[in-house]
C-alpha positions, 0 to 999 in steps of 0.5 A: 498559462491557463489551467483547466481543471480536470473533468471530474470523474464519471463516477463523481458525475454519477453520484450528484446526479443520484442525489439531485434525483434522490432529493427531487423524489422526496420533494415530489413525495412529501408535496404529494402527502401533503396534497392528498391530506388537503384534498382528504379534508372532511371539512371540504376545505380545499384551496389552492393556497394549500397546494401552493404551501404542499408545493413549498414543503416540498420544494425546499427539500431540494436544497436540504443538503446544503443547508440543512439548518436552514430547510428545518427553520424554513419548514417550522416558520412555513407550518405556524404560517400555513395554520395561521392563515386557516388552510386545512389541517395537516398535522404538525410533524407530517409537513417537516417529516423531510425537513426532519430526515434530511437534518438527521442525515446530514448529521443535524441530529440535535437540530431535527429533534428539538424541531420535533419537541417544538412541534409535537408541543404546539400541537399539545398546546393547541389540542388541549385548549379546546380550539380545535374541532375533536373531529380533525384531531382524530388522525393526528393523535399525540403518540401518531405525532411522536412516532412519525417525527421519531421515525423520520430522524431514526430513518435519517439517522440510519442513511447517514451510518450506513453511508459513513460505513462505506465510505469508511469500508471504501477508505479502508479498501484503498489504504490496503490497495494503495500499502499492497501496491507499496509493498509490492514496489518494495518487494520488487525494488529489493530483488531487482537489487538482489539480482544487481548484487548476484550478477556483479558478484557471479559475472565480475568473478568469472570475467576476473578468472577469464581475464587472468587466464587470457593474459597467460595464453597471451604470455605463453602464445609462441613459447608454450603452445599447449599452455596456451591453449590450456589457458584459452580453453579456461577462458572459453568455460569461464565464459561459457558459465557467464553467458550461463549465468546471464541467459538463466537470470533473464530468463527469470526476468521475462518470465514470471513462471520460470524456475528461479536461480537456485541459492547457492551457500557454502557448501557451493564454494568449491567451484570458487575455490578451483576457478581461483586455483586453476586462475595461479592463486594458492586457496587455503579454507578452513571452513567448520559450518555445519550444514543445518547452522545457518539460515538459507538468507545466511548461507546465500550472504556467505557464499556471495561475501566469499565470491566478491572477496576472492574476485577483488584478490584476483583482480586488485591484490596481486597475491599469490595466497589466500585463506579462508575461513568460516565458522559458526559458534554461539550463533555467528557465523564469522567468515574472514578471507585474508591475501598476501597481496600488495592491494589497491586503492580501489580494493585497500580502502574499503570502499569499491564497489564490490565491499559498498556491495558486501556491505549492503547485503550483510546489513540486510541480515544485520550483520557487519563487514570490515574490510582494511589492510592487514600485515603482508596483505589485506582482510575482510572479516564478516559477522552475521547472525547465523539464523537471521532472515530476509533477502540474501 
């Protein structure tokens, strides 16, 4: 298959087309200097050879950016020419005044100044031997001579920085937009997760809660028509926060000026703890934290560490008693839940999702989770720097 390349950019188009319009105006302009000077002898020496060579001084200009070298050569050998077939006097530096820009801009620096040793010192040498008449020396004095040929490479000079700068200012400008542009994919990717994390945590607790009390409404249908109903009416609210939960996180989703999620910590986990109860667990908490200790990416971790250890009893460990306990000394928060259940292969291992998940978040904080069997149940121990940052 044949490729095409690419149009080029209309941008691009625009800048080759200034610079060939650039370059054609400063081959018109130094041709035209130079004509006007022939046409200026006082000598009436006037002819159309020295048009032709104002003609090719300024000519050559439109190839000086590719080669600039070359076009600076060119316009020395084209001047020694032009005197040696006896044309009118121009100077020695006005007809490589372009030649000597262009070297300069295209970062020939060096070049255009020997070229303008090499001129201004023929001219010396010629004025000093007495050849010339004095009258066609008086316009093209020494210090005329030196001051053109060093404005012209300063002018040059000065082109090439400027336009080095913007470009570099234009660089700069990218690599900022482009590492915004970065950090913002980064910013977004780590709250799409955090959000995963919040809605697995809230959402799997509750469905685990609802789950338990469905299948006592199921045992009780018949025999006990009250607990039945009891049972079911804990489910419709367990449902009911869930589609909450659900119906608040999209909305923060859709909507860019929504009020965000409120951060819950530890002193949220009482509503855990009676939904665990009411769901046929024992819950014993020992929870010595003061309210100021932990930083609110710490507290958030807590309570999330809390919900996802207390949704894994209820739905793998069939225990009957959990306890927890948090406190925070020498700057650690320690937080430990411990069941007396027989635990599963999902749960037993360390690896469910829902530890992989325990883990990503305390990592974050540069904490550590350890998760494995203890005598008569399982445990799950989290250190985490109470005042650490970062996302929750």
């Amino acid at each position: 298959m044949t490729h095409r390349p690419a149009p080029a950019a209309p941008s691009a188009k625009r800048s080759r087309l200034d610079a060939r319009l650039s370059d054609a105006g400063l081959a018109v302009a130094v041709a035209l200097v130079i004509s006007v000077v022939i046409a200026a002898d006082p000598v009436g020496r006037s002819s159309l050879g020295g048009y032709l060579c104002a003609a090719g001084f300024g000519g050559v200009l439109l190839l000086r950016r590719r080669f600039p070298r070359l076009i600076l050569a060119v316009t020395i050998v084209g001047i020694f020419a032009y005197y040696t077939a006896g044309f009118p006097p121009i100077g020695m530096v006005l007809p490589a005044v372009g030649a000597l820009y262009s070297a300069a801009e295209m970062r020939r620096t060096a070049w255009a100044v020997g070229a303008a040793a090499v001129l201004i010192a023929v001219a010396s040498f010629f004025r000093m031997d007495g050849s010339e008449p004095a009258g066609q020396l008086n316009g093209y004095t020494f210090v005329t001579e030196l001051a053109l040929a060093a404005a012209a490479i300063a002018l040059g000079a000065a082109v090439r920085l400027t336009r080095e700068a913007r470009e570099r200012s234009a660089q700069i400008a990218d690599l900022t937009a482009a590492e915004e542009a970065h950090a913002a994919d980064a910013r977004m990717h780590a709250e799409r997760v955090r959000i995963a994390r919040d809605l697995h945590d809230t959402i799997g607790h509750t469905l685990s809660v609802a789950s338990l009390h469905a299948g006592v409404a199921a045992e009780a249908t018949g025999r006990d028509d009250e607990a039945a109903r009891t049972a079911l009416d804990r489910v419709r609210a367990a449902m009911s926060d869930a589609l909450r939960e659900l119906r608040r996180t999209v909305k923060v989703l859709r909507d860019d000026t929504a009020t965000p999620m409120p951060v819950l910590g530890l002193a949220a986990l009482d509503p855990l703890f009676a939904a665990a109860r009411e769901a046929g667990l024992h819950v014993e908490t020992e929870l010595d934290v003061a309210s100021d200790a932990l930083s609110p990416a710490v507290d958030a971790t807590a309570y999330r560490t809390v919900q996802e250890a207390l949704t894994n009893v209820l739905r793998h460990a069939d225990a009957t008693t959990v306890h927890v306990t948090a406190r925070a000394e020498h700057g650690l928060l320690a937080l430990r839940i411990v069941d007396d259940g027989q635990g599963s292969a999902a749960s037993g291992s360390g690896t469910g999702a829902g530890i992989r998940g325990m883990r990503e978040r305390v990592a974050l904080l540069g904490g550590t989770v350890t998760a494995r069997a203890a005598p008569g149940g399982f445990a799950v121990t989290v250190e985490i720097p109470a005042q650490a940052g970062g996302e929750a």
